[in-house]
Backbone as ProteinMPNN parsed JSONL, in Angstrom:
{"seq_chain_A": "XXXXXXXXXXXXXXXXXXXXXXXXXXXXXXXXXXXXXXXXXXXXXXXXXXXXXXXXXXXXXXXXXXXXXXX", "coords_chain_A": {"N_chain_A": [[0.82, -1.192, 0.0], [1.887, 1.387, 0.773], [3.815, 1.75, -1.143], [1.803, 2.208, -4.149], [0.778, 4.215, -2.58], [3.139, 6.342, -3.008], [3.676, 6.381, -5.523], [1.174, 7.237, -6.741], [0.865, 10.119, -5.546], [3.438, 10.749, -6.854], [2.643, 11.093, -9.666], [-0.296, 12.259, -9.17], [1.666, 15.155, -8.498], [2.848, 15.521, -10.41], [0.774, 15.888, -12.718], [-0.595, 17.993, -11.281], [0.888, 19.79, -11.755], [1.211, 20.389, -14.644], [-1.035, 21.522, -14.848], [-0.861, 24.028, -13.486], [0.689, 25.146, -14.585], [-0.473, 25.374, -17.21], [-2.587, 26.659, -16.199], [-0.816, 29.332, -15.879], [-0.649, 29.632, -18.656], [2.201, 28.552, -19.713], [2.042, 26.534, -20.896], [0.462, 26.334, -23.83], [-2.441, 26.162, -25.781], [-4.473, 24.703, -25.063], [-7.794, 24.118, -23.572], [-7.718, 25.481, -20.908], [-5.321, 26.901, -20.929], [-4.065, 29.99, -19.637], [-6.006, 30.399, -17.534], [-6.622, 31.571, -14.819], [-7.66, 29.717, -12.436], [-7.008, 27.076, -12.95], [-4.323, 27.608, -12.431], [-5.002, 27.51, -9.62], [-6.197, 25.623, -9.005], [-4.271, 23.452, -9.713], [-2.067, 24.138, -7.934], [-3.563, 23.771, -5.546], [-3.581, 21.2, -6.193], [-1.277, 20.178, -5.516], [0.091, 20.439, -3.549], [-1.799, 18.996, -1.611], [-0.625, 16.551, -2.949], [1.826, 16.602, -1.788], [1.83, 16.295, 1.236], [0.716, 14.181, 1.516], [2.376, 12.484, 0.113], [4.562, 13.22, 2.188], [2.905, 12.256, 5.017], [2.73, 9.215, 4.559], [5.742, 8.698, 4.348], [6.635, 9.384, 6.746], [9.525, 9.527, 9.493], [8.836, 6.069, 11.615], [6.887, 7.127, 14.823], [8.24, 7.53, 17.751], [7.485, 5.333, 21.086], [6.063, 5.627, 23.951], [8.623, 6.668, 27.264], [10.654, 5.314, 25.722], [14.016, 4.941, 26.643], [15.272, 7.505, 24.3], [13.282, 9.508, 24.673], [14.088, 12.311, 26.085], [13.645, 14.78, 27.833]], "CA_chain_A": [[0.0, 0.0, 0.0], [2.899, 2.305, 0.77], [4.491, 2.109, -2.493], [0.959, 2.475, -4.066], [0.244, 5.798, -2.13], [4.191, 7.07, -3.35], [3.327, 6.539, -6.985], [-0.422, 8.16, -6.847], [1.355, 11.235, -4.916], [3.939, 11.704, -7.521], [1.191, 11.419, -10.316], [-0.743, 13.564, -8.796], [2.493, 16.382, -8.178], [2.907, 15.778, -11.72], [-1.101, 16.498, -13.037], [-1.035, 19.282, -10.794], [2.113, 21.095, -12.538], [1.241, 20.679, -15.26], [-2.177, 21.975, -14.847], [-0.136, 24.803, -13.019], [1.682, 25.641, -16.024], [-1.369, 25.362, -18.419], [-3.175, 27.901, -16.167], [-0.219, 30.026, -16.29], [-0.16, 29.796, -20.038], [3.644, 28.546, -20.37], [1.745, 25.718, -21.767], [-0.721, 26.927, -24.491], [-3.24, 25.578, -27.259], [-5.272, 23.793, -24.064], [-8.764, 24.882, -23.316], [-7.348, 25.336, -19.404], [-4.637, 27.703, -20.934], [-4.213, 31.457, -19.74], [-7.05, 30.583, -16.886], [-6.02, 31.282, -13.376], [-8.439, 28.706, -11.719], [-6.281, 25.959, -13.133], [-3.359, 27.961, -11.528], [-5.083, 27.359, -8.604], [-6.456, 23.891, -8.981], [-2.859, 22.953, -9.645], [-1.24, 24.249, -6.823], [-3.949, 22.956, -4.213], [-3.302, 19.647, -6.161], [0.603, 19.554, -5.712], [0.462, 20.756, -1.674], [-2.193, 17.817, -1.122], [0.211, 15.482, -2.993], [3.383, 16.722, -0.813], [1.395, 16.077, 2.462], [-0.114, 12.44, 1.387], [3.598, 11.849, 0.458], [4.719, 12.963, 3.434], [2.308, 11.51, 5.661], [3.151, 8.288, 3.869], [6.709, 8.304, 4.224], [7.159, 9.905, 7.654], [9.663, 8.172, 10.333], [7.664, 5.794, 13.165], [6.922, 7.8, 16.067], [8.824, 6.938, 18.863], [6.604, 4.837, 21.95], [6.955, 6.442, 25.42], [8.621, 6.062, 28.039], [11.73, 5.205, 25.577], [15.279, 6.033, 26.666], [15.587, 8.56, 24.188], [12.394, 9.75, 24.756], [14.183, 13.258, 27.253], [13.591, 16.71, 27.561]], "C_chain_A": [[0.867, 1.261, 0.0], [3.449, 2.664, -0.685], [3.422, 2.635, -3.636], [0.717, 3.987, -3.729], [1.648, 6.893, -2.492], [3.656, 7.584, -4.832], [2.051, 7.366, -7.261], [0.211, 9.638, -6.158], [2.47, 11.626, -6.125], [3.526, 11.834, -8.859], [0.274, 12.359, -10.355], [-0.246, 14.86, -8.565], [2.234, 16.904, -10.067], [1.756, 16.717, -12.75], [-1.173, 17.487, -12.592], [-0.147, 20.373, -11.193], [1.856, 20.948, -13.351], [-0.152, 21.102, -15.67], [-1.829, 23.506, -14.283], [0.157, 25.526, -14.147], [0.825, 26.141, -17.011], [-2.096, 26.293, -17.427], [-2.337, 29.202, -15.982], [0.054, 30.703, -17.342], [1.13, 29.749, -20.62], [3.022, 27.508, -21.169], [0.454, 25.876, -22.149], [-0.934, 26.068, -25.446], [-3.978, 24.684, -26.345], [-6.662, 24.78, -24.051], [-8.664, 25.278, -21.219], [-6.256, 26.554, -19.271], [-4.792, 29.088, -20.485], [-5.549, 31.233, -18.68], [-6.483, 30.264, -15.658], [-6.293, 30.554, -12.709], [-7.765, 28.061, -11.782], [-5.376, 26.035, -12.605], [-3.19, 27.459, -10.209], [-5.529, 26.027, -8.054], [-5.414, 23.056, -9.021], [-2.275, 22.873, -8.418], [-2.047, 23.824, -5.566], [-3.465, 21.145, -4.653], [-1.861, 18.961, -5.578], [0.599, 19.623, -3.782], [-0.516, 19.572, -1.348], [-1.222, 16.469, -1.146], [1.491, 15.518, -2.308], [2.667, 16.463, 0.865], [0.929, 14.701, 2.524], [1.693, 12.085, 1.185], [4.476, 12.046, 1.884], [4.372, 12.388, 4.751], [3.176, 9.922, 5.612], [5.087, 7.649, 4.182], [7.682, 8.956, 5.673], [7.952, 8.939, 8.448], [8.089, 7.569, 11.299], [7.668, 6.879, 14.059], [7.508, 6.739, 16.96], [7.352, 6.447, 20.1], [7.333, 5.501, 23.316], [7.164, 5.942, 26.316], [9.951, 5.48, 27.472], [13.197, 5.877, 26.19], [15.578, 7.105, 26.172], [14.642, 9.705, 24.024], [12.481, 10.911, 26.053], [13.489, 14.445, 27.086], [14.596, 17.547, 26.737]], "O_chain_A": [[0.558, 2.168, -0.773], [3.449, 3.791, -1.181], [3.914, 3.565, -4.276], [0.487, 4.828, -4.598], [1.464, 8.101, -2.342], [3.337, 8.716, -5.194], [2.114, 8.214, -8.15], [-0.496, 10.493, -6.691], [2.463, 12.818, -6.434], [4.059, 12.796, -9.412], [0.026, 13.131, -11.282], [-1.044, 15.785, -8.409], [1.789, 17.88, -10.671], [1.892, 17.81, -13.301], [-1.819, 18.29, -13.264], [-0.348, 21.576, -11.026], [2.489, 21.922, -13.758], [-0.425, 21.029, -16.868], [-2.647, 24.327, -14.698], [-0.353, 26.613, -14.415], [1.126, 27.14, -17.664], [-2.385, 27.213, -18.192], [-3.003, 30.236, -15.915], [0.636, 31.784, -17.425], [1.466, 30.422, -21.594], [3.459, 27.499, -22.32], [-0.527, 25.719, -21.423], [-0.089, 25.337, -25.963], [-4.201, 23.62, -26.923], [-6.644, 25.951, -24.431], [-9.656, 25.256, -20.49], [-6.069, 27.166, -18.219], [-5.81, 29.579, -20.974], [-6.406, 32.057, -19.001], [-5.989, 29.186, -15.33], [-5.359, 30.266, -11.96], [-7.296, 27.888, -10.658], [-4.986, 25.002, -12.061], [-2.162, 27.102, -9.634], [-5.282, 25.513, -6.963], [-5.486, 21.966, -8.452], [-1.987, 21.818, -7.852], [-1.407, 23.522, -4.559], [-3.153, 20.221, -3.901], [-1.51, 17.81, -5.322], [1.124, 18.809, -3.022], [0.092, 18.874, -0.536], [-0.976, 15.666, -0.246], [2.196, 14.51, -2.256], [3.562, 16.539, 1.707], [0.779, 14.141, 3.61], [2.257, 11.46, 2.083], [4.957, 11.108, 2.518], [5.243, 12.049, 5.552], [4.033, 9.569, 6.423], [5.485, 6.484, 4.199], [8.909, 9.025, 5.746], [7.606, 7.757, 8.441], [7.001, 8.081, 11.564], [8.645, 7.622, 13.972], [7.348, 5.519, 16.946], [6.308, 7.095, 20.033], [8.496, 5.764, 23.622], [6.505, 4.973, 26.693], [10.676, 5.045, 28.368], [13.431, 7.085, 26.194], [16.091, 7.948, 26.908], [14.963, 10.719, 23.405], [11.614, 10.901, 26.926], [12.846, 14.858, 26.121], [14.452, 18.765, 26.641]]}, "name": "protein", "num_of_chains": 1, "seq": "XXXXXXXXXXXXXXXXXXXXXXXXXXXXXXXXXXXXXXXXXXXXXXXXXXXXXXXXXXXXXXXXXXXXXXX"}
């Protein structure tokens, strides 16, 4: 499932830059081109996919009550 939720996260970074781009208008002849929405549909897509990958790939949390578990 892990590897799974890597690949759909950098899929989804991907889709969302270049939906980024196409509402920027560096990438034109789209019907999405030159429209800021997509700008913005992009960039919520890419910060979801950097938080699902991170989630995803964070260390364990430590259990308490460990040795290195100080102040």
């Amino acid at each position: 499932m892990k590897v799974f939720k890597n690949i759909a996260g950098i899929v989804i970074i991907l889709l969302g830059g270049l939906w980024m781009l196409q509402g920027s208008n560096i990438v034109p002849g789209m019907a999405m081109s030159g429209n800021g929405e997509w700008l913005v549909i992009g960039a919520m897509l890419v910060i979801f996919a950097i938080g699902l990958l991170y989630q995803n790939n964070r260390p364990a949390t430590r259990l308490h009550g460990m040795p290195d578990d100080l102040f």
